[in-house]
Legacy VTK file of the C-alpha trace (Angstrom):
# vtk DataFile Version 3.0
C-alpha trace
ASCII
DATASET POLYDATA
POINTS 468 float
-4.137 -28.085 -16.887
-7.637 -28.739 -18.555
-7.955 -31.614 -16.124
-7.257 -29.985 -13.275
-9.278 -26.960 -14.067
-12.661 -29.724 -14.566
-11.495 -31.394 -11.386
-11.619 -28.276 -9.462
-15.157 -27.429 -10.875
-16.717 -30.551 -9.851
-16.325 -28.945 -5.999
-17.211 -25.118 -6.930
-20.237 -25.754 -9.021
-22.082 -28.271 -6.378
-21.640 -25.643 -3.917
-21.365 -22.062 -4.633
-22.390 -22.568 -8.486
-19.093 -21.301 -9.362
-16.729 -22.479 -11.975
-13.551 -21.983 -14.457
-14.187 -20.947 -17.700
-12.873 -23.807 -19.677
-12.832 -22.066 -23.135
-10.036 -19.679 -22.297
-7.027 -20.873 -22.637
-4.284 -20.910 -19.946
-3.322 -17.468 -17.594
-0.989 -15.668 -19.785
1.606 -14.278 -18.175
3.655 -11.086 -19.504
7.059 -9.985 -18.351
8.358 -6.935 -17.373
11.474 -5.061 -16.414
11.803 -3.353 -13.167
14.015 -0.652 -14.430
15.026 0.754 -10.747
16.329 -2.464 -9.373
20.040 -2.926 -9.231
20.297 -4.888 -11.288
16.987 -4.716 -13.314
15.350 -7.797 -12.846
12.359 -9.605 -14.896
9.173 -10.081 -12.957
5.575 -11.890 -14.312
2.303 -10.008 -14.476
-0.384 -12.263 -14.704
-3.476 -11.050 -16.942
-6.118 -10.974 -14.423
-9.461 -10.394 -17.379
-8.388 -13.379 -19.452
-8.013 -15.867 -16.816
-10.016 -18.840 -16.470
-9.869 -18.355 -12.859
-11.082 -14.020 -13.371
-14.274 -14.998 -11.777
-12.780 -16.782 -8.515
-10.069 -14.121 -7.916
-13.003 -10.870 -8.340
-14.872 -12.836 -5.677
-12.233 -12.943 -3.272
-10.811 -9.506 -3.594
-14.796 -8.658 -2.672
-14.219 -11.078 0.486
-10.478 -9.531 1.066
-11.588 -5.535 0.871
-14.084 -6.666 3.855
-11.500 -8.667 5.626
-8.367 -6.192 5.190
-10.576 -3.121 7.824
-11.838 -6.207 10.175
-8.332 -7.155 10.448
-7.426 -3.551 10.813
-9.937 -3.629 14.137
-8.558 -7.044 14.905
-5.414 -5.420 15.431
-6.145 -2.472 17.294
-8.012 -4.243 19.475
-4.796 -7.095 20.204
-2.205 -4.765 20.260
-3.405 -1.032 21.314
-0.111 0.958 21.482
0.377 0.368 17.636
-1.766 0.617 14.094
-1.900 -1.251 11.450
1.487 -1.496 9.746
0.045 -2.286 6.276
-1.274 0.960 4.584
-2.931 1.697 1.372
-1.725 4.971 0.870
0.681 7.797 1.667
-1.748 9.538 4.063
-1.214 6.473 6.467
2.359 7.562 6.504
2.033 11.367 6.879
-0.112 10.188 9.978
2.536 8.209 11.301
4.912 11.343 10.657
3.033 13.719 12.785
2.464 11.432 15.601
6.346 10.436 15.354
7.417 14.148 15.790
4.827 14.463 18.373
6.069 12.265 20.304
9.712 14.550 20.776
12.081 11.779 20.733
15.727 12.695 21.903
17.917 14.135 18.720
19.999 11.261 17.452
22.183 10.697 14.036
22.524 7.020 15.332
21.846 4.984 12.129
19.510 2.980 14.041
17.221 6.132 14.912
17.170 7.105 11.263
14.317 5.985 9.369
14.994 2.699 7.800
13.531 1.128 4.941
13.169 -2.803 3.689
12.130 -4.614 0.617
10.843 -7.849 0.603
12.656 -9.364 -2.410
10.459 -12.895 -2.845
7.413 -11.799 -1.745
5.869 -12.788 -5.428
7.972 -15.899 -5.641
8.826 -17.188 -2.767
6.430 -18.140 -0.104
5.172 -21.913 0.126
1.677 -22.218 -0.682
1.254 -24.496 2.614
2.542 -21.652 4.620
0.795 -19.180 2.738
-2.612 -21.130 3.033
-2.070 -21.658 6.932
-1.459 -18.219 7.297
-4.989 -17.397 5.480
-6.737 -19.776 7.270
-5.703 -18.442 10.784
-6.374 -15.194 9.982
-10.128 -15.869 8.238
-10.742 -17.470 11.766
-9.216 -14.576 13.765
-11.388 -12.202 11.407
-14.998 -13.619 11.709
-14.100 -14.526 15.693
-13.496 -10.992 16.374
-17.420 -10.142 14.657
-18.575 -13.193 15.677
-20.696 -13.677 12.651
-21.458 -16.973 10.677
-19.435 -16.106 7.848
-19.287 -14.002 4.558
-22.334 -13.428 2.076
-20.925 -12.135 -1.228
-23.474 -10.340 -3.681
-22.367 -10.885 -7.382
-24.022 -8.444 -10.060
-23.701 -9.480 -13.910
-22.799 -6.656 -15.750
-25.335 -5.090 -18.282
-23.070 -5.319 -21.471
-22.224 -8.171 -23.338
-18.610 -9.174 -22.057
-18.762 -7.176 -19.164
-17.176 -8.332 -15.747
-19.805 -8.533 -13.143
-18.998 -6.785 -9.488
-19.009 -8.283 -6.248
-19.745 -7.054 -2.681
-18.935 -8.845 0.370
-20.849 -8.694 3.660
-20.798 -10.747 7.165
-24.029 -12.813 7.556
-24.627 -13.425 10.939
-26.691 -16.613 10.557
-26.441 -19.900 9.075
-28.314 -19.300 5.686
-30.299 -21.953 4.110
-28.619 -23.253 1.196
-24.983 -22.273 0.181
-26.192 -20.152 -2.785
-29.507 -17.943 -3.235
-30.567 -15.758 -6.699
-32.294 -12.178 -6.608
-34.331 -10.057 -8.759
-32.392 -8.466 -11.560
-30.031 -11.497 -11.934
-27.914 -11.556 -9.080
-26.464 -14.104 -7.045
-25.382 -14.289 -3.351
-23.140 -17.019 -2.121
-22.196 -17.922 1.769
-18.970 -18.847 2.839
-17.798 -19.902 6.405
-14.725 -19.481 7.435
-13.740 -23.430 6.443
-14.977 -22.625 3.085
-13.164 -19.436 2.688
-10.128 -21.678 3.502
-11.032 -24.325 0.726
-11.912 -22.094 -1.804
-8.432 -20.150 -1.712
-6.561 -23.163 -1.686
-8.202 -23.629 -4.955
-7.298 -20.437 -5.957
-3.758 -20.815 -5.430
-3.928 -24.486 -7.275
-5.063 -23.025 -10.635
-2.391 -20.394 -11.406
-0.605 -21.292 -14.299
2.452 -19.488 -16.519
2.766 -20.058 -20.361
6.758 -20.233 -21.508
6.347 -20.381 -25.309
4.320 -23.550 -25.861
4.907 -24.887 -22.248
2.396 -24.423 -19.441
3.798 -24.585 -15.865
1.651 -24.990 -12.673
2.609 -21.972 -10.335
2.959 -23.777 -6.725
5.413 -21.398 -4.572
4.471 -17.552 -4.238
1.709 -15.235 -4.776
0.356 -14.884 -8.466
1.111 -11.216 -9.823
-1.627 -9.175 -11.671
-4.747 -10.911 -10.525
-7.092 -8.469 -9.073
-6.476 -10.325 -5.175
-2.817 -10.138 -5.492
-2.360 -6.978 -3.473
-4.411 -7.886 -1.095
-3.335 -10.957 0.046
0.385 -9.789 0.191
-0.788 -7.639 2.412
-3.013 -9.961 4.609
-0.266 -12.444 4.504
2.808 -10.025 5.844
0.206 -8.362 8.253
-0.456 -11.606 9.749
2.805 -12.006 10.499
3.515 -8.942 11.880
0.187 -9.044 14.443
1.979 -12.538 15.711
5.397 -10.876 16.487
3.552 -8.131 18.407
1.434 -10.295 20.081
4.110 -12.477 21.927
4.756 -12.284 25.454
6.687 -9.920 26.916
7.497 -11.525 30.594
9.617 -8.137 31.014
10.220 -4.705 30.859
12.931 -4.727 28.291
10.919 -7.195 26.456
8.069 -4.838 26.622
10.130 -2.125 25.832
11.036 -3.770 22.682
8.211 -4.493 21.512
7.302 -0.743 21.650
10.029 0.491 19.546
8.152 -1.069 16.558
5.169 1.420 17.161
6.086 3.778 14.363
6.116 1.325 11.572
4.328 1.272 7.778
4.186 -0.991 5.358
3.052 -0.622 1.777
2.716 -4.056 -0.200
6.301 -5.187 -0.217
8.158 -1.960 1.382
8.291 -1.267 4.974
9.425 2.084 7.196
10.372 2.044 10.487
11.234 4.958 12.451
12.854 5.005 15.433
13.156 1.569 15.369
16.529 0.216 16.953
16.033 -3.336 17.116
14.078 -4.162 13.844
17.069 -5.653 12.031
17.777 -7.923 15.140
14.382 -9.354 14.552
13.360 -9.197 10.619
13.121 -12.893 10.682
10.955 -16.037 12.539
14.379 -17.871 13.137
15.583 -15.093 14.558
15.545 -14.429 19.028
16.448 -11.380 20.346
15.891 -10.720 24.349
13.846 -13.527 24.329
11.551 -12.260 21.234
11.177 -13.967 18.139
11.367 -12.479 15.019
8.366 -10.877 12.462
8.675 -12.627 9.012
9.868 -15.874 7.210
13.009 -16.238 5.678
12.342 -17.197 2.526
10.900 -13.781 1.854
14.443 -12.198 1.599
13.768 -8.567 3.482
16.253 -6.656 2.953
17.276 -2.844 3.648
16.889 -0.496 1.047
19.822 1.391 -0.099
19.923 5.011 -1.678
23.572 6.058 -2.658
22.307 9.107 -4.563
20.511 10.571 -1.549
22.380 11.595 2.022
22.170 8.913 4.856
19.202 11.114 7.267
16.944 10.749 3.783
14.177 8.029 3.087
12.406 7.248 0.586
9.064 5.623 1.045
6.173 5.701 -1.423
5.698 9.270 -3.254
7.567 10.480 -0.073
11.096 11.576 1.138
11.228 11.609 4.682
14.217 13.909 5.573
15.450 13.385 9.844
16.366 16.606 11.580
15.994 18.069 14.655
14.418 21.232 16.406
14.507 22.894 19.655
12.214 20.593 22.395
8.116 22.142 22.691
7.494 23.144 26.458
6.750 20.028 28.376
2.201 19.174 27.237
0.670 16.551 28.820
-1.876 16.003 26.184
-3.133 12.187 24.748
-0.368 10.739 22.824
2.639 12.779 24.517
5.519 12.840 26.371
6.911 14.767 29.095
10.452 15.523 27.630
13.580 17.486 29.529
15.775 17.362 26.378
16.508 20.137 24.260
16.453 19.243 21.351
13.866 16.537 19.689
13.918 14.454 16.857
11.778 15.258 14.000
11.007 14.159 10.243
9.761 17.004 7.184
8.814 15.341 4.214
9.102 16.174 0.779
7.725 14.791 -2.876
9.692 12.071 -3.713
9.585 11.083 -7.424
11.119 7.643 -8.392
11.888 9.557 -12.042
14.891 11.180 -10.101
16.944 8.013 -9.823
20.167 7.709 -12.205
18.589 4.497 -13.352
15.758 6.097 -15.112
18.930 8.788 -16.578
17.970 9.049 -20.826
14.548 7.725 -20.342
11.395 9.974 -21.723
8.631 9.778 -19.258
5.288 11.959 -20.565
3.067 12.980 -17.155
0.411 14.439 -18.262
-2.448 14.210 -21.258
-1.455 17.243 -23.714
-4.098 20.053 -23.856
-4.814 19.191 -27.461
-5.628 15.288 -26.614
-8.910 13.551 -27.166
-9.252 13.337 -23.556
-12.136 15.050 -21.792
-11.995 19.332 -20.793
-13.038 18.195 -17.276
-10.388 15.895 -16.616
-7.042 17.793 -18.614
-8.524 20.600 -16.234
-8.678 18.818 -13.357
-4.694 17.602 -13.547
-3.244 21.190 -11.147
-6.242 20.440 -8.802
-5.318 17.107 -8.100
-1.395 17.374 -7.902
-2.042 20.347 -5.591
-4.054 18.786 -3.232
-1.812 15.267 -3.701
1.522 17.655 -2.745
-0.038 19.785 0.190
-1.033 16.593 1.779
2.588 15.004 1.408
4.932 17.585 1.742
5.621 19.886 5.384
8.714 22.086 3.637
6.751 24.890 2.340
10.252 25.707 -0.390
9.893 21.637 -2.060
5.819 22.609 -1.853
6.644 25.467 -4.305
9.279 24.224 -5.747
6.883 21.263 -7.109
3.574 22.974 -8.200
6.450 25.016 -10.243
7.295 21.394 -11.943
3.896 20.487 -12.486
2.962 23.902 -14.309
6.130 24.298 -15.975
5.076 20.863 -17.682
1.147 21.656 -18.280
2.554 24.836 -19.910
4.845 23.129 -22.069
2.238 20.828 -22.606
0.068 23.735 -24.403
-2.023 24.408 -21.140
-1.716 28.379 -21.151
0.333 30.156 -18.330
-2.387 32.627 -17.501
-4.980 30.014 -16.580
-2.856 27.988 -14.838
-1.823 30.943 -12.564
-5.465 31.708 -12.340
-6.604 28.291 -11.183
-3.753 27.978 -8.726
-4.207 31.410 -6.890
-8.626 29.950 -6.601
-6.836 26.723 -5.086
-4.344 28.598 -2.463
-7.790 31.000 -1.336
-9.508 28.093 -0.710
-7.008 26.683 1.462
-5.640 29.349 3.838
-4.609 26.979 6.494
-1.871 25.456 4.050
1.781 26.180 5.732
-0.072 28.497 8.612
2.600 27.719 11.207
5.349 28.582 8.717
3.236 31.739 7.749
3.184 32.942 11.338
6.884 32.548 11.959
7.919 33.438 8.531
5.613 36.621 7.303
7.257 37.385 4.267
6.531 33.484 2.860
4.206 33.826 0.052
3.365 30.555 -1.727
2.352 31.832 -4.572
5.402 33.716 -5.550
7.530 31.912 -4.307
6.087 29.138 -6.374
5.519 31.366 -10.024
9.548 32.558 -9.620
10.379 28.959 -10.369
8.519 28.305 -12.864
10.611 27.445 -16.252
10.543 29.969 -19.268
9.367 28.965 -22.656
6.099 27.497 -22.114
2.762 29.304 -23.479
1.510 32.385 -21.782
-1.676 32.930 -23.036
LINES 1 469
468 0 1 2 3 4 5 6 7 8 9 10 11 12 13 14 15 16 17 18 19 20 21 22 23 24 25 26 27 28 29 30 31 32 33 34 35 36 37 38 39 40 41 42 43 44 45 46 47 48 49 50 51 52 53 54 55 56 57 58 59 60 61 62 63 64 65 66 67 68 69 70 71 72 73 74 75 76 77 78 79 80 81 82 83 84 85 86 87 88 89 90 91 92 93 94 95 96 97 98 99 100 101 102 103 104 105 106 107 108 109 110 111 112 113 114 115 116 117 118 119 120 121 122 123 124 125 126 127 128 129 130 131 132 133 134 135 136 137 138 139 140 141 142 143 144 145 146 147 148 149 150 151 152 153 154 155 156 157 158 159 160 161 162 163 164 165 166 167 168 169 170 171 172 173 174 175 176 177 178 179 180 181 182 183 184 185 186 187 188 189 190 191 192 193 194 195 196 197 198 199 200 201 202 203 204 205 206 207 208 209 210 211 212 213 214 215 216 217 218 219 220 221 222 223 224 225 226 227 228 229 230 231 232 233 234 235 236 237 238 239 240 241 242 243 244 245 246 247 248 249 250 251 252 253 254 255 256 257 258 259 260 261 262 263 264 265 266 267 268 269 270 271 272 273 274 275 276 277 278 279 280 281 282 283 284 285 286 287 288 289 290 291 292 293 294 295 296 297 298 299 300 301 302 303 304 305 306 307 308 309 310 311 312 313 314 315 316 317 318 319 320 321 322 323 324 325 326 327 328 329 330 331 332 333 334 335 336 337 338 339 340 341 342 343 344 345 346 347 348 349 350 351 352 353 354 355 356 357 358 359 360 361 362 363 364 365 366 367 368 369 370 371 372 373 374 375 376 377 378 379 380 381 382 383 384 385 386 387 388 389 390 391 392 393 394 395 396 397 398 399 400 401 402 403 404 405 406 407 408 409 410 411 412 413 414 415 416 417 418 419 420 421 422 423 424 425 426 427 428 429 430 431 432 433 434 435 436 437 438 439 440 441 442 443 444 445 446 447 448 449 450 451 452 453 454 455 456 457 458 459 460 461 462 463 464 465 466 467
């Protein structure tokens, strides 16, 4: 490894004046259980602040936060009837929700017009590192070709304390700089990188991953290294590649076209995709795979697979912190506003969404799971007071069923109360956060005038907890 690791510098410090730290031993890896899988399985977390390769992987999750919205543009502009399938959050998701339902689909209990869900099981372990690195390289190309710019500058900061981890901003630089590296006032550095040199440099990213069994050190050389800080980001990248390709093929016909449009309302967080509305996704999960003359989205060796929920009824999903629940309602009056459709039907298709917490599952059955910081913790008055504040506003943006809305701001003060945070102050606090948001549930207000949130929500709320 120690050979390697000098090899390797002799290319980074000539150039970009960057190197492995040679006195830290090799990239420890910890295991841990993954307690909802059936069955639990192990998986490897690398340590991404003991690393010798820490430096390397904060630079390129500075050059990947600026690539991941170009490549969000990129594909908008190549394919303009869908987003972005990769997401970041649950907000991406609600989004997709409310267009989904504005859409009025046709009411269906087809399987295939459910939403669907898919894990990718190898993601972490399973891709090549030559098909991961061709993937990269096309889309670092695809990214600086679409802002036509010279490359990437990246600004690199030390930090002020002793030990500290510097931070790292990446920009485009529109022309060809100088010299590969240039200092600043203050102590920090800026390095260029064309797209060929992004290319090289992860390569050697991907070459210096190593896992420590016991006294044995073993060269990772097939998937993506857990735990270090680019990890995320270059699943992501990598599967959203991928999926721009599928979507960009040819469609010589109107049922290929037509195909290709079912995939519109489609997320994917990391290793977990949604697809609603989506008929023909499991026809075409895979690049070996043809289906009316359409190839499929991902490789095979990434193992997608549909998620299954036995504890939960067939028309509910799961996806993130949310549980998408299919119904249906009596079809809107025909609109001919942006993003609609005419629709004679009636009745339409259409998704509420509730909190979904992974707790709930019989595999986590027995286990003792704290929430929140006690009220007589060490931690700071500001942020033990700021816990209902945040899971309000976290709930009203991910719930649409104004009863599971109540019914879980009850569970979070039930818990704060039990947790020593006193009833009356809670209550207080919670009516100053409903007044300040008197648009929450307003369509279920209007049709339903005796709703009232804040009752409904303080009648579930569990005895025994401290009222004053």
């Amino acid at each position: 490894m120690h050979a390697h690791l000098v090899g390797a510098n002799d290319a980074l410090l000539s150039t970009w004046w960057l190197a492995f730290n040679l006195q830290k031993g090799a990239a420890y890896y910890a295991g841990t259980l993954k307690m909802q899988k059936v069955p639990p399985s192990m998986r490897f977390l690398a340590c991404s602040h003991d690393c010798p390769s820490s430096y390397l992987c904060d630079v390129f999750t500075a050059i990947f936060h600026l690539l991941g919205s170009t490549f969000a543009d990129v594909w908008r502009a190549k394919v303009p009837f869908s987003q972005p399938w990769y997401c970041l959050s649950s907000a991406a998701v609600m989004g997709m929700v409310h267009s989904y339902n504005a859409e009025c689909f046709p009411a269906s209990n087809r399987p295939t017009d459910l939403p669907q869900a898919y894990d990718f099981q190898r993601l972490y372990t399973n891709i090549p590192h030559d098909l991961l690195r061709t993937a990269m390289a096309r889309l670092f190309v695809m990214c600086t070709q679409h802002v036509n710019p010279w490359g990437v500058r990246v600004v690199s900061t030390p930090f002020k304390d002793p030990g500290g981890r510097a931070t790292h901003v990446a920009y485009f630089k529109y022309s060809a700089p100088s010299r590969p590296v240039g200092d600043h006032q203050g102590g920090s550095t800026t390095r260029y990188f064309s797209p060929a040199d992004l290319t090289a440099l992860f390569a050697c990213l991907l070459s210096t991953t190593y896992i420590r069994f016991a006294h044995v050190l073993v060269q990772q050389t097939c998937g993506i290294p857990m735990g270090i800080s680019p990890a995320p980001f270059i699943a992501n990248l990598f599967l959203g590649y991928y999926g721009l390709e599928f979507l960009r093929q040819d469609a010589a016909t109107t049922r290929q076209h037509d195909t290709l449009q079912s995939f519109a309302f489609c997320k994917r967080y990391l290793d977990d995709l949604l697809a609603l509305r989506c008929p023909h996704l499991c026809h075409l999960l895979y690049t070996d795979q043809t289906y009316r003359g359409l190839h499929g989205i991902y490789l095979f060796c990434l193992a997608v697979t549909p998620q299954r929920h036995p504890h939960l009824p067939p028309a509910h999903m799961p996806f993130l912190d949310i549980l998408l629940v299919h119904g249906q309602r009596p079809t809107r009056p025909p609109h001919n506003g942006a993003g609609r459709r005419r629709r004679s039907h009636a009745m339409s298709s259409f998704i509420t969404t509730r909190l979904y917490d992974k707790r709930a599952q019989p595999a986590f059955n027995g286990v003792r799971l704290s929430r929140y910081v006690p009220r007589h913790s060490n931690v700071n008055d500001p942020a033990k007071d700021n816990i209902l504040a945040s899971q309000f506003h976290r709930l009203r943006r991910v719930i649409t069923e104004p009863s599971n809305f109540c019914a879980s701001m009850a569970d979070v003060i039930s818990t704060l109360a039990r947790s020593g945070y006193a009833r009356g102050a809670l209550a207080h606090r919670y009516r100053r956060l409903m007044a300040a948001r008197p648009e929450l549930f307003f369509h279920q207000r209007q049709h339903s005038p005796a709703l009232d949130l804040f009752a409904d929500t303080w009648s579930q709320v569990r005895p025994g907890s401290r009222s004053t």
